[in-house]
PAZAPA-4460 file (N, C-alpha, C; in steps of 0.05 Angstrom, whole numbers, plus 32768, in hexadecimal, padded with zeros to 4 digits):
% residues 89
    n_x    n_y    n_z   ca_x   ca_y   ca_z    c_x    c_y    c_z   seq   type   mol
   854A   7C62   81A6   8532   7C71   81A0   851C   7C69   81B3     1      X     A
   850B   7C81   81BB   84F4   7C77   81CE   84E7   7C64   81C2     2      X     A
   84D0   7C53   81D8   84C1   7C3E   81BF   84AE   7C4F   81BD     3      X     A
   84A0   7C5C   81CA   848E   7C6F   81C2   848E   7C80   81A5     4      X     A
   84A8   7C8E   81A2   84AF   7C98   8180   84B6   7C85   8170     5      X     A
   84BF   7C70   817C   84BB   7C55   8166   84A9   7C4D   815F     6      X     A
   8491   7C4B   816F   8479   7C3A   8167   846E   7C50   8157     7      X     A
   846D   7C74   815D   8460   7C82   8155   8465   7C7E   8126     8      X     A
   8484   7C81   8130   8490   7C80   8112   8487   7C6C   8104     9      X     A
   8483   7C53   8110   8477   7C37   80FC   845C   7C3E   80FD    10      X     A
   8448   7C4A   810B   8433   7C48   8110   842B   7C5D   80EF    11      X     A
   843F   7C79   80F3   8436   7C88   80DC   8446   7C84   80C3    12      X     A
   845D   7C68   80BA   8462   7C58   80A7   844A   7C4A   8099    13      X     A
   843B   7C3E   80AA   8424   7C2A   80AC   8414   7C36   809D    14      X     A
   840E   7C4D   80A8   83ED   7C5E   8098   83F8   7C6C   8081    15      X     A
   8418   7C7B   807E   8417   7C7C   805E   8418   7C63   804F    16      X     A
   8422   7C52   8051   8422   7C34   804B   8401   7C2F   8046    17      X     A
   83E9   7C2C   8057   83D3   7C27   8057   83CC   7C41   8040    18      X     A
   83CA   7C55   803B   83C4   7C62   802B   83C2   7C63   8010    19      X     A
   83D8   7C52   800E   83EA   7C53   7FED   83E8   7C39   7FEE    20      X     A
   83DD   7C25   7FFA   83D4   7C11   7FF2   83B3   7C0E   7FE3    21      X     A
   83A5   7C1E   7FF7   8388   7C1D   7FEE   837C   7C36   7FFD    22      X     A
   8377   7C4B   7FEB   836D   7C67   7FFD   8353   7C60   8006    23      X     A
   8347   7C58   7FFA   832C   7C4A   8006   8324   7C46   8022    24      X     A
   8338   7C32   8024   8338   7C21   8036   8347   7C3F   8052    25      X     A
   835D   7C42   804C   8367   7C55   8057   834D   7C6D   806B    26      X     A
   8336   7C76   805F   8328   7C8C   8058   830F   7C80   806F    27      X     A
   8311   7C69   8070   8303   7C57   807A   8303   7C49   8095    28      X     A
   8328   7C40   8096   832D   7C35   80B1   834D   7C3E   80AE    29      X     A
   834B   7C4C   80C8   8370   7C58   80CE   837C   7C49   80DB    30      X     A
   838D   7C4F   80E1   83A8   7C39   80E5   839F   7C44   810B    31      X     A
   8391   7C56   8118   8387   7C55   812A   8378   7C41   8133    32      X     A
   8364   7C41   8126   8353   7C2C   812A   8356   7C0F   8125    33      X     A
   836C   7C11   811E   8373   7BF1   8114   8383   7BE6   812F    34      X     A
   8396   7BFF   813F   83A4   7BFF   8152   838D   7BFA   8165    35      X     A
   837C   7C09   8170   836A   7C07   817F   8356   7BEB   8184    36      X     A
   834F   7BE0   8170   834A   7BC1   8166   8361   7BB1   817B    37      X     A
   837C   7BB2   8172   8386   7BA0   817A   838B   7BAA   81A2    38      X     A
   838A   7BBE   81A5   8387   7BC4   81BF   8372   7BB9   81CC    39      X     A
   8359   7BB6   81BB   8342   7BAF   81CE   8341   7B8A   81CE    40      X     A
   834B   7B7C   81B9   8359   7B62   81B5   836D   7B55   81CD    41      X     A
   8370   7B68   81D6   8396   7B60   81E3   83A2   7B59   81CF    42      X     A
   839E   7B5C   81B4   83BE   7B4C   81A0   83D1   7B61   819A    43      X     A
   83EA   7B57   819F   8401   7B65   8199   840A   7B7C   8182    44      X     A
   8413   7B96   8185   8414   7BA0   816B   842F   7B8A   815F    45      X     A
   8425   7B8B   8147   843C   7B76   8137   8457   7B86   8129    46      X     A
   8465   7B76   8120   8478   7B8E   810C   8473   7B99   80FC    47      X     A
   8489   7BAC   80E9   8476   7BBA   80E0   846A   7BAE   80BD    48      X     A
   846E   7B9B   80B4   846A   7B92   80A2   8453   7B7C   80A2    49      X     A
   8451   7B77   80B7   843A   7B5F   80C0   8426   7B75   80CD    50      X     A
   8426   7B8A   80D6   8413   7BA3   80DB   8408   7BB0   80C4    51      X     A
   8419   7BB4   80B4   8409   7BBC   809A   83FF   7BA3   808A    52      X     A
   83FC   7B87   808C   83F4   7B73   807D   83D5   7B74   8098    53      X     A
   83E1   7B70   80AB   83C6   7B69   80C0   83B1   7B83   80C5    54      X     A
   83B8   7B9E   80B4   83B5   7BAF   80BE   8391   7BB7   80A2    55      X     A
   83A3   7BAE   8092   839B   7BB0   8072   8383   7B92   8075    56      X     A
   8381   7B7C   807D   8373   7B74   807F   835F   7B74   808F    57      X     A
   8361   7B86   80A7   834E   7B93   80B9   8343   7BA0   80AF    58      X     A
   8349   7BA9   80A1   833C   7BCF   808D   832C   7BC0   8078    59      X     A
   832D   7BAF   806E   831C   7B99   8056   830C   7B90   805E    60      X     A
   8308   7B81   8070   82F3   7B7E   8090   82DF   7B8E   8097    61      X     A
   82ED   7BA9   8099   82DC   7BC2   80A4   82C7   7BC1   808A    62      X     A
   82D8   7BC4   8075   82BD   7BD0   8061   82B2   7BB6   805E    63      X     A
   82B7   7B98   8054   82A6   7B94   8052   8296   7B89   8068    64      X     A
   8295   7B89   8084   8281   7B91   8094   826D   7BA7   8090    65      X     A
   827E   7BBB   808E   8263   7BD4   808B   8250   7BD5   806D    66      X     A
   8264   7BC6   8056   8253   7BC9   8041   8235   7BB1   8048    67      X     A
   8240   7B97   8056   8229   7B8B   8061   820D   7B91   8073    68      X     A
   8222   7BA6   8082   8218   7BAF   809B   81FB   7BC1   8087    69      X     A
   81FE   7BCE   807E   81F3   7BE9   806D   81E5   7BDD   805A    70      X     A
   81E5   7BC6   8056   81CD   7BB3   803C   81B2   7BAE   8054    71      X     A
   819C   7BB8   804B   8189   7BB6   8053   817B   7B9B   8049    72      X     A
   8183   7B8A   8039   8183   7B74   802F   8182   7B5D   8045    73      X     A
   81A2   7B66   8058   81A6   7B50   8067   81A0   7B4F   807D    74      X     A
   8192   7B37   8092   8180   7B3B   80A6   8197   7B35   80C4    75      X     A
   81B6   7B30   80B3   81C0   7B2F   80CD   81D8   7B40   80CC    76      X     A
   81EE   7B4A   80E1   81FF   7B5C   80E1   8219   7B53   80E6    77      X     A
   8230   7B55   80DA   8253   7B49   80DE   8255   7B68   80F0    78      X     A
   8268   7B59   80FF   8275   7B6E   8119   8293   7B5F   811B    79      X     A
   82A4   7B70   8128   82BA   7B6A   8128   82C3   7B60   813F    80      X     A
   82D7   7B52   813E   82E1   7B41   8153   8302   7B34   8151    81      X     A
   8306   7B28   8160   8321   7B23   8162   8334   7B14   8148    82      X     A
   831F   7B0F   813E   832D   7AFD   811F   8334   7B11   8107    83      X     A
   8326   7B2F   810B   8318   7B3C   80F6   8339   7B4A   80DF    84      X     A
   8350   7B47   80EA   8367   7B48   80E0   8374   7B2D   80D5    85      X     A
   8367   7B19   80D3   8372   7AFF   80C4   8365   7AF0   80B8    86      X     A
   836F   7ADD   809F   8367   7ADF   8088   834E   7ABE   808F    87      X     A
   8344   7AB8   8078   8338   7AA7   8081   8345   7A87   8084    88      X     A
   835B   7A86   8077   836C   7A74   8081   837B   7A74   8099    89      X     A
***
């Protein structure tokens, strides 16, 4: 099989996977942008079971950055960066 229709097939495994995990989250950050993240990182796409665990913790990230981001409360801003897919351990 090409890797191109391979990666395409895990890529759209991933996002029904991401969906039916947490639509929320889904509605919020796509399995595009999660891809694109690790493009701009240089980190490897992973397999496909450690992509949807690394993928799902990026998307948890996103919101709560933006729910921070969007508190007029707080006088400073979280932005994303190369860690923003792993846990705090």
């Amino acid at each position: 099989m090409n890797k191109s229709y391979a990666l395409l097939a895990l890529l759209l495994a991933s996002a029904a996977v991401l969906y039916t995990l947490q639509p929320q989250q889904s509605e919020t950050v796509s399995t595009s942008q999660y891809l694109a993240y690790l493009k701009k990182y240089n980190k490897p796409v992973p397999a496909e079971e450690e992509l949807i665990y690394r993928s799902k913790l990026y998307a948890e990230y996103v919101i709560k950055m933006e729910r921070h981001n969007s508190d007029p409360k707080q006088n400073w801003k979280i932005g994303v960066n190369q860690f923003s897919d792993l846990t705090q351990e």
